[in-house]
N, C-alpha and C positions, 0 to 999 in steps of 0.2 A: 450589318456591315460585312464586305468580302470581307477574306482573311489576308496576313498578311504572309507574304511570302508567295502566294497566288499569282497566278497572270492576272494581269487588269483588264477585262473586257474591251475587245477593239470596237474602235466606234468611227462613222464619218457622219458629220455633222455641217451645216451650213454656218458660216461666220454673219455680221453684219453688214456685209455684201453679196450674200448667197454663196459664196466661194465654199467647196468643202476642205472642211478640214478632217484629219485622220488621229488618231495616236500613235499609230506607226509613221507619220511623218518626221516623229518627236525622240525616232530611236537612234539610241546613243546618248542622249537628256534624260536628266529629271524632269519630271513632270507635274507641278501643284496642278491639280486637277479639282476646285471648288462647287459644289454645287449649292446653288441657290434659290430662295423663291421667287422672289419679283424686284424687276428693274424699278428703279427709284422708290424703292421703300427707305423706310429710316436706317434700318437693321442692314440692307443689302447692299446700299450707299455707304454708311460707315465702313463694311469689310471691304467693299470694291477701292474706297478710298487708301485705306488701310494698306491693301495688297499697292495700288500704285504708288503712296509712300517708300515703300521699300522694294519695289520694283527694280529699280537698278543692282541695288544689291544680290537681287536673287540672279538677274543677266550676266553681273558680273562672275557668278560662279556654273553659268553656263546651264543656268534654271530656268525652264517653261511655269508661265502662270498661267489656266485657262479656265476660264468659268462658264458653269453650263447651268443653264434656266430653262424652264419650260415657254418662256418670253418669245416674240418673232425673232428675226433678224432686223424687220425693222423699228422695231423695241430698242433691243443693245446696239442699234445703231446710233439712237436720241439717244441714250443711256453712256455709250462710250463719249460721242460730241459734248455732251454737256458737262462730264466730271474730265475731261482728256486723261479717258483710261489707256494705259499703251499695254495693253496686254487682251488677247484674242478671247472674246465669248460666244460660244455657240448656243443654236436654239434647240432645243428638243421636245415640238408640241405635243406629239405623239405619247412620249412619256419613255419612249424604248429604255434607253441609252438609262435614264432616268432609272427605270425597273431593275436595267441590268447592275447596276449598281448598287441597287440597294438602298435607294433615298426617297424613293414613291412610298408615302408607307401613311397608312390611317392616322388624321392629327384629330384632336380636339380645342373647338374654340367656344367658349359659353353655350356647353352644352351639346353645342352640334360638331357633328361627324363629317370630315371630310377628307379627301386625300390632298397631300399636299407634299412638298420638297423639305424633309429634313436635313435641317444645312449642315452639309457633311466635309470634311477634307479628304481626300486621298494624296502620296506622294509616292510615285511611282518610279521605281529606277530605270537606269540606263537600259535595260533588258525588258522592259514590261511589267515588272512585277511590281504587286505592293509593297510598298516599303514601311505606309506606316497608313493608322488609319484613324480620324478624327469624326466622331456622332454628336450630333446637337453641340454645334461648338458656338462659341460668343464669336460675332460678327465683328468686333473691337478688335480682341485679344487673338482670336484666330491667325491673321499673317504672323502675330510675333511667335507664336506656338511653333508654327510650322519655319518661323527662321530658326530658332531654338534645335528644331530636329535634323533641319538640315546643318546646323554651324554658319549660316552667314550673316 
């Protein structure tokens, strides 16, 4: 995981309409910055749900939600239509963005070795920096963690 206190790697990234998106779009905001494995899993669905649950809450204190997959755009496209996510996720096939974060990282699943997205949180302040950092977190409990950290 970065550290906290750190810049948060800048990144532009294409949304579910190819549109890119930046994190310096997002300065002068917080920023929940989620990273996930795969669109309509059980696990990714619960959190993605979860985060739109309290979505307004986190708007109302002037907080960015955005989740990045290694998924296309037109993935979180079926993905955002189907659960009516209101909040922006980006694709990152390549893994870039992914690496530079520190979420690409050797998993294990019966037995076999593979890489894959450790679902991770970051919340980044008004300035760019880390504010706080979440590894391997529950896809449930995760948005309430991070209302917890922010107060809202």
């Amino acid at each position: 995981m970065l550290q906290v206190g750190t810049k948060a790697p800048e990144f532009t990234l294409p949304d579910k309409d190819g549109n890119l998106v930046s994190l310096k779009d997002f300065q002068g905001k917080k920023v929940v910055l989620y990273f996930y494995p795969k669109d309509n899993t059980a696990g990714c669905t619960k959190q993605a749900c979860a985060f739109k649950s309290m979505y307004e809450a986190f708007r109302s204190k002037d907080i960015e939600v955005i989740g990045i997959s290694k998924d296309s755009a037109a993935s979180h496209k079926k993905f955002i239509e189907k659960y009516e996510l209101p909040f922006t996720l980006l694709s990152d096939p390549q893994t870039n963005i992914l690496q530079e974060y520190e979420v690409w990282k050797k998993k294990k699943l019966a037995g076999h070795e593979y890489m894959g997205i450790v679902r991770s949180t970051y919340i980044i302040d008004e300035e760019g920096k880390i504010l706080h950092a979440m590894e391997k977190v529950n896809p449930e409990k995760n948005p309430l963690e991070v209302a917890a950290v922010l107060n809202v």
